[in-house]
KOLVEXDO-564003 format. One record per residue: residue number from 1; x, y negated, z negated of N, C-alpha, C in turn. Coordinates in nm, 4 decimals, padded with zeros to 6 digits, always signed. Example, Ala and Ser with C-alpha at 12.3 -4.5 7.8 and 13.67 -1.06 7.14 Angstrom:
2
<pt num="1" n_px="+01.3190" n_py="+00.5690" n_pz="-00.7800" ca_px="+01.2300" ca_py="+00.4500" ca_pz="-00.7800" c_px="+01.3200" c_py="+00.3300" c_pz="-00.7800"/>
<pt num="2" n_px="+01.2850" n_py="+00.2250" n_pz="-00.7080" ca_px="+01.3670" ca_py="+00.1060" ca_pz="-00.7140" c_px="+01.2900" c_py="-00.0030" c_pz="-00.7870"/>
//
This chain:
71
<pt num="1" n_px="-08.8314" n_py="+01.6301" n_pz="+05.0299" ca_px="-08.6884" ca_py="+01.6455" ca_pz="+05.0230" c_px="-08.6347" c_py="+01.5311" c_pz="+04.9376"/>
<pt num="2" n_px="-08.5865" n_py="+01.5492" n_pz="+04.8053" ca_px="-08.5173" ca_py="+01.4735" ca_pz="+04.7739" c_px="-08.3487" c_py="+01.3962" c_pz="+04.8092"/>
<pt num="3" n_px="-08.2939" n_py="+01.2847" n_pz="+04.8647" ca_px="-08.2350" ca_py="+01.2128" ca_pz="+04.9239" c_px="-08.1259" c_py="+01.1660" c_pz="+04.8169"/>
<pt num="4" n_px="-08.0056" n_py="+01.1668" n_pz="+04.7377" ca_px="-07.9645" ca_py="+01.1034" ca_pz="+04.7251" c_px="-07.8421" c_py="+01.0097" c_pz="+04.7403"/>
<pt num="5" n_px="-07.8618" n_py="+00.8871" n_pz="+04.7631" ca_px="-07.7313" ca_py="+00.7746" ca_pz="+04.7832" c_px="-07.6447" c_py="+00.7642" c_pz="+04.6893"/>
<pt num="6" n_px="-07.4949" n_py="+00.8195" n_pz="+04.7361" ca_px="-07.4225" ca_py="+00.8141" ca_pz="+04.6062" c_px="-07.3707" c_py="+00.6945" c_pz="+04.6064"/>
<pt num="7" n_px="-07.3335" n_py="+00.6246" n_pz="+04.7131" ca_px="-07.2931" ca_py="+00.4744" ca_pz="+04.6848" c_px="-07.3478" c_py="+00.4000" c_pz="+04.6254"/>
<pt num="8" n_px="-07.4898" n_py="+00.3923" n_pz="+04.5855" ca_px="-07.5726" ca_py="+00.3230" ca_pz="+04.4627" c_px="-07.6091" c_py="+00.4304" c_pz="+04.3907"/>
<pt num="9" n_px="-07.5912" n_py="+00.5680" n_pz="+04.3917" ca_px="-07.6037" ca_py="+00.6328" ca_pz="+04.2301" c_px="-07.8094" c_py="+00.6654" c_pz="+04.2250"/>
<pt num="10" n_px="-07.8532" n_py="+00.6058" n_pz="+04.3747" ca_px="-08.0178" ca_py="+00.6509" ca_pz="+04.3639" c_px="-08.0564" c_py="+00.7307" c_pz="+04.4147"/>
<pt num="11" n_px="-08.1929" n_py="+00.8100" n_pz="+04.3812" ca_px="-08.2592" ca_py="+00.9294" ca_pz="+04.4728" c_px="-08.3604" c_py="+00.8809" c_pz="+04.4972"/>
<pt num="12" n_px="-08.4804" n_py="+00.9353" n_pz="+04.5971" ca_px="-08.5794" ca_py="+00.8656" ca_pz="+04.6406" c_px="-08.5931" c_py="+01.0007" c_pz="+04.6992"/>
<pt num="13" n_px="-08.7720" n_py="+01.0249" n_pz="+04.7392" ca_px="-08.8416" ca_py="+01.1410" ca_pz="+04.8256" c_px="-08.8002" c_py="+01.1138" c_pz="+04.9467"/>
<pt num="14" n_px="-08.8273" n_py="+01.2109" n_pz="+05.0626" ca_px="-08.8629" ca_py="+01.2160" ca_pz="+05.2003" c_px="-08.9481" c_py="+01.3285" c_pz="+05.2268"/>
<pt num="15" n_px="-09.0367" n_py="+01.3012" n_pz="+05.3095" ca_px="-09.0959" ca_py="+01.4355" ca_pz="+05.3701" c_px="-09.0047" c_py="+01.4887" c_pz="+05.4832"/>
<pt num="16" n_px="-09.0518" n_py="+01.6387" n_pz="+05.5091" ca_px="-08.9634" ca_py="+01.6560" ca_pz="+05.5828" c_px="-08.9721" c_py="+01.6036" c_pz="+05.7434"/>
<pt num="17" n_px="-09.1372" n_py="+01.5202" n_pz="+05.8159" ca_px="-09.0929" ca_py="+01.4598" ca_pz="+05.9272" c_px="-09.0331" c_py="+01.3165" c_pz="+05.9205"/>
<pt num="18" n_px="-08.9945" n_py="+01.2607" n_pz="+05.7751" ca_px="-08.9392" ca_py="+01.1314" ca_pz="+05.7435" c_px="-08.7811" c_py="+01.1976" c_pz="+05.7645"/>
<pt num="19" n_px="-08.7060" n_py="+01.3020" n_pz="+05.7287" ca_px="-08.6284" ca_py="+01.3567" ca_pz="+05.7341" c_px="-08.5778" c_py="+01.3697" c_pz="+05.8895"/>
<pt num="20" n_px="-08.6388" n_py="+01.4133" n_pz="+05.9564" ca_px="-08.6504" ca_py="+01.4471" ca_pz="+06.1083" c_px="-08.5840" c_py="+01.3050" c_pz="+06.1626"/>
<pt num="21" n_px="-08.6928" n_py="+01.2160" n_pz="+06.1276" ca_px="-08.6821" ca_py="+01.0742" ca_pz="+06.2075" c_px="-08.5399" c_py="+01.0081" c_pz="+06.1722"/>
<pt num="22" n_px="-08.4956" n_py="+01.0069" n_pz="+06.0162" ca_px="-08.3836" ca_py="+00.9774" ca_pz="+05.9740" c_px="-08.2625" c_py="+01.0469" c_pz="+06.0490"/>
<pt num="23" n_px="-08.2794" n_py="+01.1889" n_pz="+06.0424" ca_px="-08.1599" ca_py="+01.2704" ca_pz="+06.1372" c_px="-08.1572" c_py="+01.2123" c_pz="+06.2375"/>
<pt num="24" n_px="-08.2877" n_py="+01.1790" n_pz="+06.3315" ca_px="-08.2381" ca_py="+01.1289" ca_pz="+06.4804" c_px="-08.1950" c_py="+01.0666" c_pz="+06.4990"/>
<pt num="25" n_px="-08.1719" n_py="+00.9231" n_pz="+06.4157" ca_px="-08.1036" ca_py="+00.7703" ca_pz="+06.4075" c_px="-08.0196" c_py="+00.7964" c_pz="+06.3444"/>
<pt num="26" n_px="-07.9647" n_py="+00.8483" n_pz="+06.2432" ca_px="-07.8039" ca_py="+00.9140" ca_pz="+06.2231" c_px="-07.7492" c_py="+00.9745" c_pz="+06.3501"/>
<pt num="27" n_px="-07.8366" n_py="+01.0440" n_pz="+06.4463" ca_px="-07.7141" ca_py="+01.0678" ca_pz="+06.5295" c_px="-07.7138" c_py="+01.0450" c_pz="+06.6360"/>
<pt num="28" n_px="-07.8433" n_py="+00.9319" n_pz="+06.6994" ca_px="-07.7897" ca_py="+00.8010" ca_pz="+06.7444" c_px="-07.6937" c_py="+00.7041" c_pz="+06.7632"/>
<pt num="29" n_px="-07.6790" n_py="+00.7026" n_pz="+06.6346" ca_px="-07.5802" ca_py="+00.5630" ca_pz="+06.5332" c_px="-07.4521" c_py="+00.6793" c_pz="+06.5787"/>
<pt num="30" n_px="-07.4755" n_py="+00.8032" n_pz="+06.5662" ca_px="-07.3339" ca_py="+00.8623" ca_pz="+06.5870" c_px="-07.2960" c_py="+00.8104" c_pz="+06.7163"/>
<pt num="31" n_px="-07.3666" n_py="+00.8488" n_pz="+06.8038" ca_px="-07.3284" ca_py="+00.8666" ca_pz="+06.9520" c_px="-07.3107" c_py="+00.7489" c_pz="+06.9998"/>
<pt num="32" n_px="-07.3858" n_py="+00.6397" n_pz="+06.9818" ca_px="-07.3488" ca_py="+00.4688" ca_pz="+06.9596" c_px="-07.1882" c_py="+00.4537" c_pz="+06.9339"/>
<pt num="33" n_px="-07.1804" n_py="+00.5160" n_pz="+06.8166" ca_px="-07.0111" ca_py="+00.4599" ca_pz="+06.7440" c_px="-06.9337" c_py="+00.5389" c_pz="+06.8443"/>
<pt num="34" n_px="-06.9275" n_py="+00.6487" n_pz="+06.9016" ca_px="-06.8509" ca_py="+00.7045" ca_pz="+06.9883" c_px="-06.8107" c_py="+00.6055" c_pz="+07.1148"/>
<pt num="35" n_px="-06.9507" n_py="+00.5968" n_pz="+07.1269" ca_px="-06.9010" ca_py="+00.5359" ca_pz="+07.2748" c_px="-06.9085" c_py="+00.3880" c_pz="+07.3207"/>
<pt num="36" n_px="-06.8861" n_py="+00.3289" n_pz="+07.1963" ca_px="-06.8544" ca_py="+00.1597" ca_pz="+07.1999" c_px="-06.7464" c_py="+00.1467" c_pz="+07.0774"/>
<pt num="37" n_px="-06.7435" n_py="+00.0110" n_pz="+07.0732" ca_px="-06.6408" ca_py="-00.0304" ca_pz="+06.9599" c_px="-06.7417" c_py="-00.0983" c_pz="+06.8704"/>
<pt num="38" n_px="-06.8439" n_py="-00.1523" n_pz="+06.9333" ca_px="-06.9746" ca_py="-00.2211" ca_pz="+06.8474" c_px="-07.0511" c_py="-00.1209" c_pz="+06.7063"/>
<pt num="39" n_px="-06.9918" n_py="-00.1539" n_pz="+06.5786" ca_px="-07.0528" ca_py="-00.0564" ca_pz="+06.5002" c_px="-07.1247" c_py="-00.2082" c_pz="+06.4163"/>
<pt num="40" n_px="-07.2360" n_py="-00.2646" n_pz="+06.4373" ca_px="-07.2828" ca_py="-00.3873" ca_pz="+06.3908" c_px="-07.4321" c_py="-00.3115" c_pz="+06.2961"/>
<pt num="41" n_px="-07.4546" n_py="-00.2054" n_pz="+06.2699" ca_px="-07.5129" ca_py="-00.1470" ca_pz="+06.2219" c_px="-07.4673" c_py="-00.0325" c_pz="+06.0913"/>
<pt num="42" n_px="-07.4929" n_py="-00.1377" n_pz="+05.9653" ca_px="-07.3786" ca_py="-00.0249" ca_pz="+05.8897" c_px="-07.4682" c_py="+00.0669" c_pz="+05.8202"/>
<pt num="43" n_px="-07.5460" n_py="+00.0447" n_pz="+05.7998" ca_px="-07.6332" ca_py="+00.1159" ca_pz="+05.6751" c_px="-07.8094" c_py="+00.1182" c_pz="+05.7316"/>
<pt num="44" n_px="-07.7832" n_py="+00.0440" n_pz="+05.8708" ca_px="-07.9796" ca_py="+00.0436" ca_pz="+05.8845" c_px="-08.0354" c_py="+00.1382" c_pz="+05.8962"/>
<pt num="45" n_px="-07.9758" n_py="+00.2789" n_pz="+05.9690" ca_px="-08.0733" ca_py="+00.3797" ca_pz="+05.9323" c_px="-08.1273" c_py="+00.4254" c_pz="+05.7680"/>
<pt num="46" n_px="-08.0929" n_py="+00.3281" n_pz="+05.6838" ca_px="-08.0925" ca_py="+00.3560" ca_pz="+05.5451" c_px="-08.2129" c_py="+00.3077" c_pz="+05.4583"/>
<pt num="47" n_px="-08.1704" n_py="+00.2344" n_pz="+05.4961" ca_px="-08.2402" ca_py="+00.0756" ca_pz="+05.4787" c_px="-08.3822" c_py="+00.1117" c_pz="+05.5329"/>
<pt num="48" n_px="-08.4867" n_py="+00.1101" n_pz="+05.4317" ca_px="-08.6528" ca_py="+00.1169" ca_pz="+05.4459" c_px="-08.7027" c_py="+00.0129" c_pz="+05.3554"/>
<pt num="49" n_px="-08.7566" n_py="-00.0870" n_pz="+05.3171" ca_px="-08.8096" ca_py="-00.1349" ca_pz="+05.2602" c_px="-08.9413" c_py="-00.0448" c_pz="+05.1758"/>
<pt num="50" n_px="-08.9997" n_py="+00.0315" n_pz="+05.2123" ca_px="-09.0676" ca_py="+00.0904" ca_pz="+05.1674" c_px="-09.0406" c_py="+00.2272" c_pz="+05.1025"/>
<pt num="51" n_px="-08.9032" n_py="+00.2905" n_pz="+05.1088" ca_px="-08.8550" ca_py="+00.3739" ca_pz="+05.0249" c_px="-08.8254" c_py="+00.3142" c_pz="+04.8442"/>
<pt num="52" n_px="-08.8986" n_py="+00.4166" n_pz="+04.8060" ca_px="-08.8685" ca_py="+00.4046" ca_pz="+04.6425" c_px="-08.7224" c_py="+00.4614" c_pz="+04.5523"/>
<pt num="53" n_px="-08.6276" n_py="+00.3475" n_pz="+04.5926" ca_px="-08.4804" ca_py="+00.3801" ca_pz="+04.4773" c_px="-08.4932" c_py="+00.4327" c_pz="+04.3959"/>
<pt num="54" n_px="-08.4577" n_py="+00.4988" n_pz="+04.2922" ca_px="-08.4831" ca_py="+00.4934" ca_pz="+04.1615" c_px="-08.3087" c_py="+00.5460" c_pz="+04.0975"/>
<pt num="55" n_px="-08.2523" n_py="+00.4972" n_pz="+03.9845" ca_px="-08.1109" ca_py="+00.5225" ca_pz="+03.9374" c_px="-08.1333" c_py="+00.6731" c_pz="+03.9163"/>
<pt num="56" n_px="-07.9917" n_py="+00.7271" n_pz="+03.9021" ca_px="-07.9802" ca_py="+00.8680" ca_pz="+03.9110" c_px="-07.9713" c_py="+00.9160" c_pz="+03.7439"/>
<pt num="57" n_px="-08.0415" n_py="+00.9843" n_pz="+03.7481" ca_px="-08.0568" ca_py="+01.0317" ca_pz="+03.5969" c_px="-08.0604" c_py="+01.1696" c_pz="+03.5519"/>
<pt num="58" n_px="-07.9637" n_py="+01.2258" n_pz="+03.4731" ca_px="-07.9501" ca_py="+01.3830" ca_pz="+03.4407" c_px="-08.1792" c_py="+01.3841" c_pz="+03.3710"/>
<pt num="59" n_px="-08.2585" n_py="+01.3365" n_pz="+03.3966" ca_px="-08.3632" ca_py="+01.3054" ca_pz="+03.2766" c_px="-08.4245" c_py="+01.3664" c_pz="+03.3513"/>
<pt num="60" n_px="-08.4721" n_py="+01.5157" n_pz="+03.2317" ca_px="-08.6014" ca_py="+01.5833" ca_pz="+03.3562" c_px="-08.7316" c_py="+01.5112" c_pz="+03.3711"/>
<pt num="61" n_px="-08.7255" n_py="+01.4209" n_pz="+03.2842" ca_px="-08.8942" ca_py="+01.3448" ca_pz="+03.3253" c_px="-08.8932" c_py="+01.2468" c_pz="+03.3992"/>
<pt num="62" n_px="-08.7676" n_py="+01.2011" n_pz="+03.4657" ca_px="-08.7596" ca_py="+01.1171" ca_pz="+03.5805" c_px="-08.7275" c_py="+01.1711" c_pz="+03.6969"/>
<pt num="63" n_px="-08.6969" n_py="+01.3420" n_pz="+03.6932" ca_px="-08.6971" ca_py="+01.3830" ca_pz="+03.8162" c_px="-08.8423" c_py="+01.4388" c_pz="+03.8441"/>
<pt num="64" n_px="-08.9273" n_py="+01.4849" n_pz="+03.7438" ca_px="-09.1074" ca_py="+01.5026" ca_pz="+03.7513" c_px="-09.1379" c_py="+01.4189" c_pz="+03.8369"/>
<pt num="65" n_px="-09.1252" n_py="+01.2808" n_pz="+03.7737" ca_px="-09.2093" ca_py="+01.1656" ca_pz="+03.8156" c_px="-09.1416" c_py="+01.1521" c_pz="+03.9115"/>
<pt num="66" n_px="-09.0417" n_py="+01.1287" n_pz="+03.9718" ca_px="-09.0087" ca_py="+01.1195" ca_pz="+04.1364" c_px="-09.0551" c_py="+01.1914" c_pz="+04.2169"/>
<pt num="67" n_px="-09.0781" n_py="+01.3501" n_pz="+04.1803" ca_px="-09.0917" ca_py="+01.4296" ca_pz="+04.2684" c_px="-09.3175" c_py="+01.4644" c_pz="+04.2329"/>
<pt num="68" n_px="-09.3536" n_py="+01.3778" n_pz="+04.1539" ca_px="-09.4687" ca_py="+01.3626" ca_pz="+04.1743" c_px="-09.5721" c_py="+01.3501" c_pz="+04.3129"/>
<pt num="69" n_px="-09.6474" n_py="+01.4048" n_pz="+04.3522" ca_px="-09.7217" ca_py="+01.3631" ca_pz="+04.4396" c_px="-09.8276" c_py="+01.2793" c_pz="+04.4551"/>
<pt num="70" n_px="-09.8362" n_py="+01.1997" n_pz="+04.3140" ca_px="-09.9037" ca_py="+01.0998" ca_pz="+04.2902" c_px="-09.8433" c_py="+00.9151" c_pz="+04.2516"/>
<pt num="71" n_px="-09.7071" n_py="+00.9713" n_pz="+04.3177" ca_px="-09.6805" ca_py="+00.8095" ca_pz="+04.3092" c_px="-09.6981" c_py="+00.7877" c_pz="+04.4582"/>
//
């Protein structure tokens, strides 16, 4: 599944049980913000160190190579 962040303008892969895991902590983080005033978590379900950014580009050979199964 391709992912992209429009607040930085990047796309990056997910599989779809990386997808799964992400949905559940989005709506976590939902149900969290409902029922406190504590929103001290702005962006961590986001935030992977090991996800690959890459800038957003109309370029079909940078959407190949993203969506490669060999990077």
């Amino acid at each position: 599944m391709r992912v992209h962040r429009t607040d930085l303008n990047v796309n990056t892969v997910w599989t779809l049980e990386r997808f799964h895991q992400k949905l559940s902590a989005m709506r976590q983080l939902y149900e969290k913000a409902n029922t406190s005033d504590d929103n001290d978590d702005e962006d961590g379900v986001f935030y992977d160190p090991e996800d690959a950014w890459m800038a957003d580009s109309p370029s079909s050979s940078q959407t190949s190579q993203l969506l490669s199964p060999h990077l």
